[in-house]
C-alpha positions in Angstrom: 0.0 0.0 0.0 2.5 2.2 1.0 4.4 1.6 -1.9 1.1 2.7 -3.9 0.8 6.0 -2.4 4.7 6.5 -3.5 4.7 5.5 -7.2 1.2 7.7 -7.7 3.0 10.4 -5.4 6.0 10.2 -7.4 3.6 10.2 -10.7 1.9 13.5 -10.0 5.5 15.2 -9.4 6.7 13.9 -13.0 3.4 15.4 -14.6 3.7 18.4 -12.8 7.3 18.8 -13.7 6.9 17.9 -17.2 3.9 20.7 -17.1 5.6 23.1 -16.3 9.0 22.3 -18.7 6.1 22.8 -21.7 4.8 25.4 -19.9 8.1 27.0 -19.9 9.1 26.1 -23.2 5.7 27.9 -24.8 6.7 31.0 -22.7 10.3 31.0 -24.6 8.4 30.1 -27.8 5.8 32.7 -27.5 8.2 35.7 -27.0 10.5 34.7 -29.6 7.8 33.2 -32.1 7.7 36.1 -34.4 10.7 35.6 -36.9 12.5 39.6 -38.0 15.8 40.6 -37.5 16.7 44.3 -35.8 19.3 46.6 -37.6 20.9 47.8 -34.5 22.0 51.9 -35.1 23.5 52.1 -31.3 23.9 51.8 -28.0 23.5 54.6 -25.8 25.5 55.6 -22.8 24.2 57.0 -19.8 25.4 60.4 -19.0 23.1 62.3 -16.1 20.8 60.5 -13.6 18.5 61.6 -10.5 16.1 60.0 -8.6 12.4 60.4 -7.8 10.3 59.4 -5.0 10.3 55.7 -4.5 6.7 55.2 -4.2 3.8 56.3 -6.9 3.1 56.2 -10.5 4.9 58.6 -12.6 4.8 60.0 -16.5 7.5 62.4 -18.2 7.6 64.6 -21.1 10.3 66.6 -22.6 9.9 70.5 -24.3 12.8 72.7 -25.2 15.7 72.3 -22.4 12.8 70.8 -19.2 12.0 67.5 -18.4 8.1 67.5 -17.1 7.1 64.9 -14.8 3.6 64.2 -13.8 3.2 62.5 -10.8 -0.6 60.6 -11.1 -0.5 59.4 -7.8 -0.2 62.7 -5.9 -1.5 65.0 -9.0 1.2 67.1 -9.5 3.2 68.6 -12.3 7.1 69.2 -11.8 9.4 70.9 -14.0 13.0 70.3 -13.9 16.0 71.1 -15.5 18.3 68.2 -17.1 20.5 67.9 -14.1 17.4 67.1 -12.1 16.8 70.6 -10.4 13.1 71.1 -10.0 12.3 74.4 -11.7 8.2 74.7 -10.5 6.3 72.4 -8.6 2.5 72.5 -10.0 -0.1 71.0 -7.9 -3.6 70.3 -9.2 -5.8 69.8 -6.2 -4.6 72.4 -4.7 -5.4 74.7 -7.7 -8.9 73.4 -8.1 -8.5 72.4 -11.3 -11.2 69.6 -10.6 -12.3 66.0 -9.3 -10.3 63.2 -10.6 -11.6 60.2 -11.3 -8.6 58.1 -13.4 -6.3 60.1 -15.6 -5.8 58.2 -18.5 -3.5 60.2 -20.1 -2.0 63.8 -20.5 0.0 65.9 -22.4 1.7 69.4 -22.4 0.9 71.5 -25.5 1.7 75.1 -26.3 2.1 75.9 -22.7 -0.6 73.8 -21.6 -1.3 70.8 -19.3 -4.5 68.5 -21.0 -5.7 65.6 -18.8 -8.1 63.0 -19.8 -10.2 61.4 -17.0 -11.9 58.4 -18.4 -14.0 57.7 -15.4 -16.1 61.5 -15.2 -15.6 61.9 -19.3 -13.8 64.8 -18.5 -11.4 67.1 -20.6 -9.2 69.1 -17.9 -6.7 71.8 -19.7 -5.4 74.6 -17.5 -1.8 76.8 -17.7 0.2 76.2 -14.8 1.7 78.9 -14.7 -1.1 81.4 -15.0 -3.6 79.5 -13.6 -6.0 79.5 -16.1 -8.1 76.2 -16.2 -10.7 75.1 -18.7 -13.2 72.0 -18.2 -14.7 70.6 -20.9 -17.3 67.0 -20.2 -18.2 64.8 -22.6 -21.2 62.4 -23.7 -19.0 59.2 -24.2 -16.3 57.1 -23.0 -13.0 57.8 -24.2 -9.7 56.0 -23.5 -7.2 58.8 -24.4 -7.8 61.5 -25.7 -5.4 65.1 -26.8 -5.3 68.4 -28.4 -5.7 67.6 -32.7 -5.3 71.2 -32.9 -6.6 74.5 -31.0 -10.4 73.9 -31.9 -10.6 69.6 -32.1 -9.5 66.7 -29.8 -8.4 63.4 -31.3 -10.1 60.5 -28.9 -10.5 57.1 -28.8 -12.1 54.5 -26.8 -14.8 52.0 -27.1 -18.6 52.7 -27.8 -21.9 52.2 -24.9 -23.4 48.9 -25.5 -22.0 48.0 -29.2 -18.4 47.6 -27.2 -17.1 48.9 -30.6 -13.1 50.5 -31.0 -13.6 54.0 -32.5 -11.6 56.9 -33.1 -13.3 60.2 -33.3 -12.9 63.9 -33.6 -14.2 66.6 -31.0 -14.9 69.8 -31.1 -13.7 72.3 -28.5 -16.8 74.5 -28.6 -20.0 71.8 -28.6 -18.0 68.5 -27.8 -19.7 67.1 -31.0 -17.6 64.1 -32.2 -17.5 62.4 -35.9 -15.6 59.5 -37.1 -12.9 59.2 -39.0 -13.9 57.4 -41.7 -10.7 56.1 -43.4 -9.8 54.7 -40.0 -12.9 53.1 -39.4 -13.2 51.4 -42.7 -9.6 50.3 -42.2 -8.9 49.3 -38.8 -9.3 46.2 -37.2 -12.1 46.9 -34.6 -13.4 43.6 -34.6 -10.4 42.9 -32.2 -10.5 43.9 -28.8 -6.8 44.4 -28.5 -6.9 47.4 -31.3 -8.7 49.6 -28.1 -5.1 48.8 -25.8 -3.4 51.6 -27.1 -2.1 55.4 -26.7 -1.9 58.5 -28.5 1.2 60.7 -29.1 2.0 63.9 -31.5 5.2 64.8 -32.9 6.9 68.0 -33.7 5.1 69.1 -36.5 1.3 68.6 -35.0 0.8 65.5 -36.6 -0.6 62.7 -34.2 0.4 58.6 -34.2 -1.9 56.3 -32.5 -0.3 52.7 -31.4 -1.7 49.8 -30.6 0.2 47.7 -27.3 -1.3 44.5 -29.0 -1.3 45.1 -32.5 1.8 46.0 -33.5 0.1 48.8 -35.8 0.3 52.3 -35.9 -1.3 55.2 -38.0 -0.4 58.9 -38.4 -2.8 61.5 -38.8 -1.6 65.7 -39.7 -3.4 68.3 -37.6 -6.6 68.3 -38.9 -7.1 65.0 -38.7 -6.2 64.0 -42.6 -5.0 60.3 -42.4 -1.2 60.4 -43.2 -0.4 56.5 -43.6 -1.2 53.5 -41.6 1.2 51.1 -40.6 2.9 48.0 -38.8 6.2 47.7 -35.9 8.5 45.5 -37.3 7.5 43.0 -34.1 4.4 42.0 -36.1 3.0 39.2 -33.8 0.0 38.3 -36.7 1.9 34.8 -37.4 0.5 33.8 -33.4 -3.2 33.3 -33.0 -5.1 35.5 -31.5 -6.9 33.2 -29.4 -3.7 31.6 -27.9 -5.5 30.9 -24.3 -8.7 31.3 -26.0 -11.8 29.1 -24.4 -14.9 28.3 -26.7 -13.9 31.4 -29.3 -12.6 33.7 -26.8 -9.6 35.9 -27.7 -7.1 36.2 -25.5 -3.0 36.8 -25.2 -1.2 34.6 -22.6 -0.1 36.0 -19.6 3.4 36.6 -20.9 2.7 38.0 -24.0 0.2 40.4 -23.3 2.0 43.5 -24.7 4.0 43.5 -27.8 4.9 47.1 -27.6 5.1 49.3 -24.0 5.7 52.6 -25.2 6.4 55.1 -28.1 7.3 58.8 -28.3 7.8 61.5 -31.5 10.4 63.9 -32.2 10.5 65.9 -35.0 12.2 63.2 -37.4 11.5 59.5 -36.0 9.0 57.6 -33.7 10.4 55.9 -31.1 8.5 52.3 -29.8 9.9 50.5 -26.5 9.5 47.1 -27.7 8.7 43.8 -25.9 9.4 41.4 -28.5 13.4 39.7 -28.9 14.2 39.5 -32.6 15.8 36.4 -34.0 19.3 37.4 -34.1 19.4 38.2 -30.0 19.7 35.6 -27.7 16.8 35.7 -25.4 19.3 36.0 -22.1 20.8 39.0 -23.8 17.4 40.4 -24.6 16.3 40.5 -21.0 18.9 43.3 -19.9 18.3 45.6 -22.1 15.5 48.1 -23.3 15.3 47.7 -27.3 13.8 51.0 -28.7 12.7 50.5 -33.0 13.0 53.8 -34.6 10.5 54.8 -37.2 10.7 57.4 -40.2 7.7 60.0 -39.0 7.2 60.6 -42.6 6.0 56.9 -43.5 6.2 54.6 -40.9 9.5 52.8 -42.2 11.3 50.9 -40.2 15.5 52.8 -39.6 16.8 50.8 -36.9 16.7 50.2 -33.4 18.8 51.4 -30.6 20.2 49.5 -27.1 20.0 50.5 -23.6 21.2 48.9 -20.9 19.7 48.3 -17.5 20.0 50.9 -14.8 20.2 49.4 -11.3 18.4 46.8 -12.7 15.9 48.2 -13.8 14.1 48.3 -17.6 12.9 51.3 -19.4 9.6 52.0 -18.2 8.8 54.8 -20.4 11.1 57.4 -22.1 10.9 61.4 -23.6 12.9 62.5 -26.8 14.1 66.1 -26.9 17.0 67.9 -28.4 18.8 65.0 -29.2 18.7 63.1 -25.8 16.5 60.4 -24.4 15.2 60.7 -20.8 14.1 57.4 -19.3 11.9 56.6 -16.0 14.1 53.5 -14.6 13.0 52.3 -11.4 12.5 55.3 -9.3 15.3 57.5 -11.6 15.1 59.5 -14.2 18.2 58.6 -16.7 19.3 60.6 -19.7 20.9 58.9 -22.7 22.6 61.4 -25.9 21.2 60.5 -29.1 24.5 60.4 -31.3 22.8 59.1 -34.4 19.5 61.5 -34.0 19.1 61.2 -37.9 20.4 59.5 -41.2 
């Protein structure tokens, strides 16, 4: 009897193990399924660093010669200066800018803080340094939403009841929103990962929406003209959608939720912080570093893809372009990184 209990013991143990080995070996297979190779431009080298509060959730953006950093747990708005000196502390509750239900996203423009708070369908835009603030509410659900231009917003999100993607434009004065058409027509909506996405604008006011799970992005100019539509080099299509899918159901595994984490725009290039290891990286390699794929603004194309090392450990969270130099959250610092091949 005893000797029973053992071997069926010893039975589940070799079925759990060999579980997880497949289990293990899918993981591996997942995140390296997609067969591209990266042309690799360069690998940066850290030259400034300073630290931020351990604790909270934090966003930066880059104008001119400051480094902004919004602060979502706390709501506040610091500027500092590339050596980390804070240059104005802006705080919005104390300000009475308004209620906050979740900020979703936000960006400075022209001067000008914009929030999105997808849980009160709010618009929040006010001048920090003036202390001019302007409210605007709105009849739907948006996921992010920012300035197109001074009288239109450019918002996404998903629509009451159909649960369908849409992009749409707003106007400043009513809040009456229309479609894009081109987008709608030619955009995937029927999947629910297009809606996992965010919104960005380069130099020139033109505006790139990217998809986390799509590996597709689009560019529209400032009055909300489609420019070109397009695809990351990362292109997971060859996995199914429904890889842990039950009865139908579409849905990424665990580890392969996100293809790309992040993206910014300069003048020249779009910048996506990829999650995806290219065939010609070993995947132990891959896992300390931060792989940024640089895209031509003017067309999507694909230039090249630059390296940066981990900083204490840490991975790039999310990162600003301006001037030439990268700016990187990593772990609770802010890192800056010259850009010594900024263009072609």
């Amino acid at each position: 009897m005893k000797n029973k209990i053992l071997f069926y013991i010893g039975l589940v143990i070799m079925i759990l193990a060999g579980f997880y080995t497949v289990s293990f070996q899918r993981k591996e297979r997942l995140l390296t399924k997609v067969h591209f190779k990266r042309h690799y431009i360069d690998t940066l080298n850290q030259v400034n660093n300073f630290a931020i509060p351990e604790h909270g959730e934090f966003s930066l953006q880059s104008v001119s010669d400051t480094i902004i950093i919004c602060d979502l747990t706390n709501l506040q708005i610091s500027f500092h200066a590339y050596n980390g000196e804070k240059l104005f502390l802006y705080d919005i509750k104390k300000n009475n800018v308004g209620t906050f239900g979740s900020i979703m996203n936000w960006s400075y423009e022209n001067g000008r803080i914009f929030i999105s708070d997808f849980t009160n369908s709010y618009l929040y835009s006010f001048d920090p340094f003036n202390r001019k603030n302007q409210l605007w509410k709105t009849t739907q659900k948006f996921s992010k939403c920012i300035p197109l231009n001074n009288q239109q917003f450019f918002a996404i999100g998903i629509r009451p009841y159909t649960m369908k993607f849409y992009f749409d434009i707003i106007s400043m004065k009513d809040m009456k929103s229309f479609p894009i058409v081109k987008l709608q027509e030619a955009y995937n909506f029927d999947n629910p990962f297009a809606a996992d996405g965010d919104i960005i604008r380069d130099k020139h006011g033109n505006v790139f929406y990217y998809a986390f799970n799509m590996s597709q992005f689009f560019s529209l100019d400032s009055n909300g003209n489609v420019r070109y539509m397009s695809n990351t080099i990362d292109n997971y299509k060859t996995l199914p959608a429904n890889i842990n899918g039950i009865n139908g159901s579409q849905s990424l595994s665990p580890e392969h939720q996100t293809v790309n984490y992040f993206a910014v725009a300069d003048k020249d290039y779009i910048y996506v912080l990829s999650n995806m290891c290219a065939d010609d990286m070993p995947y132990s390699q891959f896992r300390t570093l931060s792989l940024i794929d640089r895209y031509s603004n003017n067309d999507g194309e694909y230039d090249g893809t630059l390296v940066v090392r981990t900083y204490n450990g840490n991975a790039i969270k999310e990162f600003t372009v301006s001037n030439n130099q990268l700016f990187a959250l990593q772990g609770n610092n802010v890192t800056q990184y010259p850009l010594r091949n900024p263009k072609k």
